[in-house]
VMD Tcl script that builds the backbone (N, CA, C; Angstrom):
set m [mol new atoms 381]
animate dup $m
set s [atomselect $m all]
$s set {name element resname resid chain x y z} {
  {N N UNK 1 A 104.548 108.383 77.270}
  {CA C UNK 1 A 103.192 108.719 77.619}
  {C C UNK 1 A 102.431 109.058 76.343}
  {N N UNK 2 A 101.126 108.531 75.692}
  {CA C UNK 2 A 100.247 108.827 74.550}
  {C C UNK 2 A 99.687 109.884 75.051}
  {N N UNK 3 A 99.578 110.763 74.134}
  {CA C UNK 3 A 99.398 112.353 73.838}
  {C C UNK 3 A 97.847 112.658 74.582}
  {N N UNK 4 A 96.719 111.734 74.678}
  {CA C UNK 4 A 95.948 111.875 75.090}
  {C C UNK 4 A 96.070 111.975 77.157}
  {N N UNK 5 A 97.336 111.599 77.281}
  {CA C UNK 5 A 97.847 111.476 79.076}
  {C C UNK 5 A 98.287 112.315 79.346}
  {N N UNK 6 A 98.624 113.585 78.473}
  {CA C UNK 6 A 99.611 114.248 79.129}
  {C C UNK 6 A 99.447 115.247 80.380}
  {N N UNK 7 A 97.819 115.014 79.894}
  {CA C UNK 7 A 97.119 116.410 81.016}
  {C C UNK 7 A 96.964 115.432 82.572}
  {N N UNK 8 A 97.122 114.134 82.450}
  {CA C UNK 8 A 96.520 113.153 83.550}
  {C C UNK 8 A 97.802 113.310 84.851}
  {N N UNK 9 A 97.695 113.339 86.017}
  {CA C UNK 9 A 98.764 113.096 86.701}
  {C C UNK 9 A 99.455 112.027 87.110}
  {N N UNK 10 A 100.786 112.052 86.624}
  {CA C UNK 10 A 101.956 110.526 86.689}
  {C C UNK 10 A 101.675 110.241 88.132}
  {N N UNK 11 A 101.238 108.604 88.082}
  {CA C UNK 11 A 101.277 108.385 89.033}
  {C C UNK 11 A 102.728 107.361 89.746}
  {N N UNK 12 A 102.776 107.260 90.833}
  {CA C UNK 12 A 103.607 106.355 91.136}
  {C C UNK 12 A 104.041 105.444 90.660}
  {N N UNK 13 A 105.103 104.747 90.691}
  {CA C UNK 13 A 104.452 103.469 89.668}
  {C C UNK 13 A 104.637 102.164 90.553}
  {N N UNK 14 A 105.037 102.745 92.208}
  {CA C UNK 14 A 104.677 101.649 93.143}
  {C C UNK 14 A 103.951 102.466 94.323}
  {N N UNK 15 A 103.612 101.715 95.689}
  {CA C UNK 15 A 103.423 102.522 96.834}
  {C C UNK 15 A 104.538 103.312 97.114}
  {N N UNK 16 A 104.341 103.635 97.851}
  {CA C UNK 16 A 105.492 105.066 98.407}
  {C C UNK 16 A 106.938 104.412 99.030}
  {N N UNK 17 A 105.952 103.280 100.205}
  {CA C UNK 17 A 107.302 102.800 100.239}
  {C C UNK 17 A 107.973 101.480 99.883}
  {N N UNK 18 A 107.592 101.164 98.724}
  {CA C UNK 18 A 108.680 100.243 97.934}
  {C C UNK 18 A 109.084 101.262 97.071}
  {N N UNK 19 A 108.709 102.800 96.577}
  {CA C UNK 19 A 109.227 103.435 95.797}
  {C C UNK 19 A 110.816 103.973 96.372}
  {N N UNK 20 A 110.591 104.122 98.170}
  {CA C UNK 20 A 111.470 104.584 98.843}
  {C C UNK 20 A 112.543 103.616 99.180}
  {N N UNK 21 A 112.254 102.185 99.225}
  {CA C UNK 21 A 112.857 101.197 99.329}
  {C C UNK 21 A 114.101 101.067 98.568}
  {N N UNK 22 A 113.137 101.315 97.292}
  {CA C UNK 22 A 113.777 100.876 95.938}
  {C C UNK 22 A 115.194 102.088 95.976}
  {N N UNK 23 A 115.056 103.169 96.642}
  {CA C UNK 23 A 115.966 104.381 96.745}
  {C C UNK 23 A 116.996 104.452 97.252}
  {N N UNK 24 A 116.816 103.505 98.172}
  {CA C UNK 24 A 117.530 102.857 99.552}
  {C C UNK 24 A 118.932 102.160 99.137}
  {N N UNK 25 A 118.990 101.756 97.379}
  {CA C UNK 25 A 119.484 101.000 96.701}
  {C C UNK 25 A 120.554 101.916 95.723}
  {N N UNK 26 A 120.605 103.349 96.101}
  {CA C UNK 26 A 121.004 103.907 95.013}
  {C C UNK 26 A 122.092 104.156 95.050}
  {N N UNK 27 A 123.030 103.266 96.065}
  {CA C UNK 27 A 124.535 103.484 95.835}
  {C C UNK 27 A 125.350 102.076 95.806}
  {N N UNK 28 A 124.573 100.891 95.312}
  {CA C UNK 28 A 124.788 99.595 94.983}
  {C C UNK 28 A 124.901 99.001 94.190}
  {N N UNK 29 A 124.938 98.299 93.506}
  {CA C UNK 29 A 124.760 97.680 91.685}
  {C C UNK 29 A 123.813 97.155 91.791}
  {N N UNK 30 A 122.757 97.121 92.544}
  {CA C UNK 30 A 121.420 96.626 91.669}
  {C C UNK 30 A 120.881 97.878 90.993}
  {N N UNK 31 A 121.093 99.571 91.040}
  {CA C UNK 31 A 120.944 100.337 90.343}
  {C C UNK 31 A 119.929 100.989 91.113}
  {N N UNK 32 A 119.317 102.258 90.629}
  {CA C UNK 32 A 118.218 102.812 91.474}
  {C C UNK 32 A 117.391 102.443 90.619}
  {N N UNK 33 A 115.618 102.911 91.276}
  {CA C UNK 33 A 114.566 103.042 89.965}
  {C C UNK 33 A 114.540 104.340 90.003}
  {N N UNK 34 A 115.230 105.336 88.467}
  {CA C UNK 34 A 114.658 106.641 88.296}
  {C C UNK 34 A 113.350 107.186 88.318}
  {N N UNK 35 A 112.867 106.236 87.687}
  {CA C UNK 35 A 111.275 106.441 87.888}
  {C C UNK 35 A 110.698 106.320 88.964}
  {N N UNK 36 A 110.647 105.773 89.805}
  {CA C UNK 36 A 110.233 105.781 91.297}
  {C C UNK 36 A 110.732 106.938 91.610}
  {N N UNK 37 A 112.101 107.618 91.970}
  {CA C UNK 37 A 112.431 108.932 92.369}
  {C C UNK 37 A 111.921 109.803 91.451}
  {N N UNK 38 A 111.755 109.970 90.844}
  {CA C UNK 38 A 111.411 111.134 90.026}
  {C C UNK 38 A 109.726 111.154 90.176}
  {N N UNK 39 A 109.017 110.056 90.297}
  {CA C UNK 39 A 107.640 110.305 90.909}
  {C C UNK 39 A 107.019 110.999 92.018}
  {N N UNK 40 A 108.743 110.183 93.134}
  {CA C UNK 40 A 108.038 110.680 94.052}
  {C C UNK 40 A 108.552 112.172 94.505}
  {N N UNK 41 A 109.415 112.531 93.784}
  {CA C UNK 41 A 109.883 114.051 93.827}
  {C C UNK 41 A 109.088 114.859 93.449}
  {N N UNK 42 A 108.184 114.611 91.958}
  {CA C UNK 42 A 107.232 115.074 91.295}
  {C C UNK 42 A 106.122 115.274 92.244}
  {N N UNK 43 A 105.469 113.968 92.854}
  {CA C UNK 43 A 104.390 115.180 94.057}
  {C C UNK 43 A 104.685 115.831 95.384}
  {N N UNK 44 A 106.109 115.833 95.410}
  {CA C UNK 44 A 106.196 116.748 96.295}
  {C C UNK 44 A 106.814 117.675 96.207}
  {N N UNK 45 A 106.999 118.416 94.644}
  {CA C UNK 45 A 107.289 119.280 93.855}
  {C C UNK 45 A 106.332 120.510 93.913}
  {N N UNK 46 A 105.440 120.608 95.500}
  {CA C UNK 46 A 104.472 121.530 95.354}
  {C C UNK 46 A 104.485 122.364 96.762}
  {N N UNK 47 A 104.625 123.514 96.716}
  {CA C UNK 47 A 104.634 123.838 98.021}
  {C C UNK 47 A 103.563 124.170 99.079}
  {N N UNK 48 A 102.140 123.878 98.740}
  {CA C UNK 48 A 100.954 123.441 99.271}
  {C C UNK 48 A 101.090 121.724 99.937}
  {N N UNK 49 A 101.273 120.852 99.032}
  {CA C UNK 49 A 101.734 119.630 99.374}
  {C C UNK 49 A 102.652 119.185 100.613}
  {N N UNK 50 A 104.004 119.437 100.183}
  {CA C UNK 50 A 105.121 120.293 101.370}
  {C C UNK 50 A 104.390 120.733 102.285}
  {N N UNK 51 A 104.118 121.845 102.260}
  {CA C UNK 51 A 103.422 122.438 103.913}
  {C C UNK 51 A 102.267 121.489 104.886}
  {N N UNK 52 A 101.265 120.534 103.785}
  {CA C UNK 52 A 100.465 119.951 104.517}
  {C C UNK 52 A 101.685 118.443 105.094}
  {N N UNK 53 A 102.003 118.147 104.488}
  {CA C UNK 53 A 103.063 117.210 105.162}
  {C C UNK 53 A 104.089 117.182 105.992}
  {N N UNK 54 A 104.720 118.129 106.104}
  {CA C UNK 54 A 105.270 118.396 107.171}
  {C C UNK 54 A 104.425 119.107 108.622}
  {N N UNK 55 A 103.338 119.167 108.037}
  {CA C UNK 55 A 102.359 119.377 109.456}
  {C C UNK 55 A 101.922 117.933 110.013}
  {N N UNK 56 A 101.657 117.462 108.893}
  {CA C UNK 56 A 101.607 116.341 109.389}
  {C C UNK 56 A 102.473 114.961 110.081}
  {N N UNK 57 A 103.644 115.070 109.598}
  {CA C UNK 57 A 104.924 114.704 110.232}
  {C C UNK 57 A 104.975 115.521 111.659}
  {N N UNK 58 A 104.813 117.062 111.888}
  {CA C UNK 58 A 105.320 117.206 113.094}
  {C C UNK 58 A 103.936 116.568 114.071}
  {N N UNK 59 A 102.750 116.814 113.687}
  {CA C UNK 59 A 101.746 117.028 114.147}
  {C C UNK 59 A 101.272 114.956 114.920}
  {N N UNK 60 A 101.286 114.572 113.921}
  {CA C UNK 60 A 100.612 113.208 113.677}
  {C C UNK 60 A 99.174 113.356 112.915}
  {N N UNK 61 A 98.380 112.737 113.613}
  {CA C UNK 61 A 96.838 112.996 112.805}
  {C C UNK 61 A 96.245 113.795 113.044}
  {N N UNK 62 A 95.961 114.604 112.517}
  {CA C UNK 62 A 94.853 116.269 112.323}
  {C C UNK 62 A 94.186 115.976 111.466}
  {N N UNK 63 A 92.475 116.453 112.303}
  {CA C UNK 63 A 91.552 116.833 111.469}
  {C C UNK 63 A 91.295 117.531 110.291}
  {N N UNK 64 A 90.689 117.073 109.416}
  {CA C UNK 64 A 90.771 118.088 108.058}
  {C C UNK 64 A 90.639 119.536 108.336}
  {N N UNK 65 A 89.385 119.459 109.717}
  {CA C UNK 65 A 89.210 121.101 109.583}
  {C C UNK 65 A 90.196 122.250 109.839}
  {N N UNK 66 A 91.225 121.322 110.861}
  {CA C UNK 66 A 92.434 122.070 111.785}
  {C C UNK 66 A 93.401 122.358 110.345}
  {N N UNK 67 A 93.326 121.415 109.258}
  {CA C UNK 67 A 94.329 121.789 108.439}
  {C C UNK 67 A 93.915 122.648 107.908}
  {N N UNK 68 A 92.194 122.833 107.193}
  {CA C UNK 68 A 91.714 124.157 106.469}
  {C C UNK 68 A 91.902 125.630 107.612}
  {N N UNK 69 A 91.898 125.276 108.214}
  {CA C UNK 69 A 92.016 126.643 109.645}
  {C C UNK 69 A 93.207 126.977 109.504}
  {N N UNK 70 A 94.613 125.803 109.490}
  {CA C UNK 70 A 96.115 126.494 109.668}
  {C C UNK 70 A 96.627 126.907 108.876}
  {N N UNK 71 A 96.054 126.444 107.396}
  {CA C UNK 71 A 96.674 126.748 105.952}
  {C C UNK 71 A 95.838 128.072 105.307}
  {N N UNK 72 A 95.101 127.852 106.124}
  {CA C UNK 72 A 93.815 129.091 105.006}
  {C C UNK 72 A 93.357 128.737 103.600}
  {N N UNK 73 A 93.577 127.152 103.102}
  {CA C UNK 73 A 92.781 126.538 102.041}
  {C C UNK 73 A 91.067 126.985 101.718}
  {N N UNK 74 A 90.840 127.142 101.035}
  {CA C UNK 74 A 89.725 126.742 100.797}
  {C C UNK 74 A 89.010 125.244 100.759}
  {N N UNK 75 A 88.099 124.831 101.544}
  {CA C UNK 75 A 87.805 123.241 100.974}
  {C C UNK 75 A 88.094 122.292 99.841}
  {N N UNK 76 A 87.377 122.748 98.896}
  {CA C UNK 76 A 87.639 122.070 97.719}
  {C C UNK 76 A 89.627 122.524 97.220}
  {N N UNK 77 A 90.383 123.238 97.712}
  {CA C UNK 77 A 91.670 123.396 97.033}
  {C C UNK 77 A 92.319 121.906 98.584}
  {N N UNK 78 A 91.763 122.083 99.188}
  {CA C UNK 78 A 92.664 121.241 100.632}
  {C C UNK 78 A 91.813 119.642 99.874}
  {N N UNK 79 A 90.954 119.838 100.080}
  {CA C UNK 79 A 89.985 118.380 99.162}
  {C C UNK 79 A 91.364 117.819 98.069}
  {N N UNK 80 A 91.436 118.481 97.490}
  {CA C UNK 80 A 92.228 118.256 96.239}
  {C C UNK 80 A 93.649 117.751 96.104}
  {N N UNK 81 A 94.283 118.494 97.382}
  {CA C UNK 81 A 95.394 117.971 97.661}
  {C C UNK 81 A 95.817 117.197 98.868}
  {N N UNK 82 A 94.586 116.522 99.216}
  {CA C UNK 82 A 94.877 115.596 100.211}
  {C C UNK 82 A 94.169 114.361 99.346}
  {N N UNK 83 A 93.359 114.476 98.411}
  {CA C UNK 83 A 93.455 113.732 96.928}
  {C C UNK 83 A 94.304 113.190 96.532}
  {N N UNK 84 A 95.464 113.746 96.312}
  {CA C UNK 84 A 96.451 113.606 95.534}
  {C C UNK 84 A 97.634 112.838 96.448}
  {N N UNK 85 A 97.573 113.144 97.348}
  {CA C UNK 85 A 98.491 112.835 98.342}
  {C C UNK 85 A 98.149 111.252 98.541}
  {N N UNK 86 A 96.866 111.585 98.987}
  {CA C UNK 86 A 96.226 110.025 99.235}
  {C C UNK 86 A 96.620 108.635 98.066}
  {N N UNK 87 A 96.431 109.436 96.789}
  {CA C UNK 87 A 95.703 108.538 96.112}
  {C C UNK 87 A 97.548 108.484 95.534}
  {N N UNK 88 A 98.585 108.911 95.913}
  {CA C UNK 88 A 100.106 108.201 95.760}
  {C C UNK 88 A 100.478 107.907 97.467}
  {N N UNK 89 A 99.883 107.312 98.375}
  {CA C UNK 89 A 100.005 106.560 99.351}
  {C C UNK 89 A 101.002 107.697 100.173}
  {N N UNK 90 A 100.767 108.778 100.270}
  {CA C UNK 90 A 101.368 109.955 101.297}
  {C C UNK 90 A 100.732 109.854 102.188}
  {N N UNK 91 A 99.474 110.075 102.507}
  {CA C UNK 91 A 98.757 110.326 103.651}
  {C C UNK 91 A 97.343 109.051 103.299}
  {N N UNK 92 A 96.841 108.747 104.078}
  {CA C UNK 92 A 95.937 108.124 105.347}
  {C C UNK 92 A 94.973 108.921 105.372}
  {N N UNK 93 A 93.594 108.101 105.477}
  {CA C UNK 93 A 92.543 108.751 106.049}
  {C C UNK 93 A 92.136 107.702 107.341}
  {N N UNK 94 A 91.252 108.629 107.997}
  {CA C UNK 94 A 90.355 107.552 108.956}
  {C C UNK 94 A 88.891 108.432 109.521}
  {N N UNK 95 A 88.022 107.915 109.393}
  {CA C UNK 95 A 86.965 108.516 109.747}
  {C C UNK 95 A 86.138 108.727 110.473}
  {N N UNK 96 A 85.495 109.196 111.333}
  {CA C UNK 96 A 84.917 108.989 112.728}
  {C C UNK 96 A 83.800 109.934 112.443}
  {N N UNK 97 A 82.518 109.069 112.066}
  {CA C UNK 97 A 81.261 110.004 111.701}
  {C C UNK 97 A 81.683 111.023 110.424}
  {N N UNK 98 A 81.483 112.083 110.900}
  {CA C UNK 98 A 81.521 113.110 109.388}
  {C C UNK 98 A 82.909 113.685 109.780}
  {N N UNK 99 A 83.843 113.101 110.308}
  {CA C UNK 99 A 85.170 113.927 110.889}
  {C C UNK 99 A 86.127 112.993 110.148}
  {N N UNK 100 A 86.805 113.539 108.975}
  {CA C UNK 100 A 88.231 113.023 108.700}
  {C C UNK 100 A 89.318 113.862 109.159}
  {N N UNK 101 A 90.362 111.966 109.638}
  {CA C UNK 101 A 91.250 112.756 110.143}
  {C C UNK 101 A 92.779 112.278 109.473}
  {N N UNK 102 A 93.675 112.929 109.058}
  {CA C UNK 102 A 94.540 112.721 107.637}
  {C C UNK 102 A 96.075 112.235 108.810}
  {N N UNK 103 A 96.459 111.294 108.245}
  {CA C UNK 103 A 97.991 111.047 109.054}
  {C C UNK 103 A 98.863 110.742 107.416}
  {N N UNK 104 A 100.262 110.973 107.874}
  {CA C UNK 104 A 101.381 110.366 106.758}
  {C C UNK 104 A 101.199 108.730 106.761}
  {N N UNK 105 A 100.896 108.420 105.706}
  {CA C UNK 105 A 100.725 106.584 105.258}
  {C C UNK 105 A 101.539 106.018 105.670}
  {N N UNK 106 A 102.846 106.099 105.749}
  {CA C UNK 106 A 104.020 105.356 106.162}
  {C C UNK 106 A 105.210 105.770 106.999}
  {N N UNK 107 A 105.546 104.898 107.765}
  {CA C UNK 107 A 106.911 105.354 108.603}
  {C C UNK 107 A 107.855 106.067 107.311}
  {N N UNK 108 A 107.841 105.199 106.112}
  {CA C UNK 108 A 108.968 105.899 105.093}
  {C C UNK 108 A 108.484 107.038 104.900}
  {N N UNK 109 A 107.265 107.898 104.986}
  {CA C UNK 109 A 106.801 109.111 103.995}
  {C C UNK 109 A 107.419 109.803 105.409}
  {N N UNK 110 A 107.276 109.758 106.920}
  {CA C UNK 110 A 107.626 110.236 107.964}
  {C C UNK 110 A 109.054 110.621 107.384}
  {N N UNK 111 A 109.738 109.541 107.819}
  {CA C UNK 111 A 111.202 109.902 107.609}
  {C C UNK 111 A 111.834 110.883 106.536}
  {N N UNK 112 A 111.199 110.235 104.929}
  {CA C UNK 112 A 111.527 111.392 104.284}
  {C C UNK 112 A 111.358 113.050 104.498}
  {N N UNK 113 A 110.008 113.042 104.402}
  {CA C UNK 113 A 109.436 114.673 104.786}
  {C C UNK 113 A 110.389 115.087 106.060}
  {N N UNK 114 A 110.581 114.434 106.858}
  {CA C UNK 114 A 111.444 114.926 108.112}
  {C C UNK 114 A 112.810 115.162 107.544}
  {N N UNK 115 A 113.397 114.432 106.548}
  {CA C UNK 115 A 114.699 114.323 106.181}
  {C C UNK 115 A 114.844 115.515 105.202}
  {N N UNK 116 A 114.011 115.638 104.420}
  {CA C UNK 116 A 114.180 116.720 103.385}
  {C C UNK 116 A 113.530 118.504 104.280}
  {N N UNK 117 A 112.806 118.139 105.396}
  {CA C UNK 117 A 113.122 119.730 105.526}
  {C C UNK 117 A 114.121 119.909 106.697}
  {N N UNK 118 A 114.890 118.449 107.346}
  {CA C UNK 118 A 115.972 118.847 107.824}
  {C C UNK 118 A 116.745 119.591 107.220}
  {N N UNK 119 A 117.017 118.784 105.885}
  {CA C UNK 119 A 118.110 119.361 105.046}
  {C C UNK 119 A 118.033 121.019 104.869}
  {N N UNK 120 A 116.672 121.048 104.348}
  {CA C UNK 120 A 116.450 122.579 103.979}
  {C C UNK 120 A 116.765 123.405 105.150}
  {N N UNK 121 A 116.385 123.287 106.022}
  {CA C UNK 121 A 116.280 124.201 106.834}
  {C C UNK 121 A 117.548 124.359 107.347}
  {N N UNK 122 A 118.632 123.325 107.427}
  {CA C UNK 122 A 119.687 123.733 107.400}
  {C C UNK 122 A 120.446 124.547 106.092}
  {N N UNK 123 A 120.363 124.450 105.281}
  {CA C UNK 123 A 121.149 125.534 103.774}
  {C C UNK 123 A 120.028 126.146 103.955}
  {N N UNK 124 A 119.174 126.781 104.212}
  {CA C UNK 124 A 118.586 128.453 104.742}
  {C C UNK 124 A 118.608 128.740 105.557}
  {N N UNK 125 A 119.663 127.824 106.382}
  {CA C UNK 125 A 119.748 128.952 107.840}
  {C C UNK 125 A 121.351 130.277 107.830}
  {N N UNK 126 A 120.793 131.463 108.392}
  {CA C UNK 126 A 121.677 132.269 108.579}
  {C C UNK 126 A 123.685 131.997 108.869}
  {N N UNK 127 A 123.973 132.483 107.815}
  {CA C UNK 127 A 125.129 131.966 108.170}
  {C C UNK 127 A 126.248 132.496 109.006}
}
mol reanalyze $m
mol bondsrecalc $m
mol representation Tube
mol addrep $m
């Protein structure tokens, strides 16, 4: 990365799910792409991020406002990270007049987010 990028955020370096595809591969000899995993670990390396996605996995499509209401965001901080989400193919918009309403982009972003707080929630549960 040139020194002038460092402040910029890494983006994907495919959609989400050929990044997940490509993951799909990681116990074969065509090899994994590190970089694809490590991207897509990187935005969801946030626990604002995390929380809006797994609402959205359990939920399906919710209105922006229902998400600023359940999270207690401020606009512009929920703006920002449904930005970010968007713009590495996590979540979906669709619009109906002045009402956006945010879904997970792909069956793969579903599955993962479902898969990784299966996991969690099993190794933090009471033993």
């Amino acid at each position: 990365m040139r020194p002038a990028d460092r402040n910029a955020p890494e983006r994907i370096p495919r959609d989400i799910c050929g990044a997940l595809r490509g993951l799909e591969t990681a116990g074969d000899d065509s090899g994994c792409n590190i970089a694809a995993a490590a991207a897509v670990l990187k935005v969801l390396a946030n626990d604002d991020r995390m929380a809006v996605l797994l609402c959205l996995a359990e939920q399906g499509e919710t209105r922006f406002q229902e998400l600023k209401a359940r999270f207690g965001f401020s606009q512009p901080k929920l703006s920002q990270l449904l930005s970010r989400l968007r713009q590495e193919k996590f979540v979906t918009v669709r619009r109906d007049g002045h009402t956006a309403y945010y879904q997970l982009g792909s069956r793969e972003a579903r599955v993962l987010v479902k898969r990784l707080f299966a996991l969690f929630s099993r190794s933090c549960a009471p033993h």
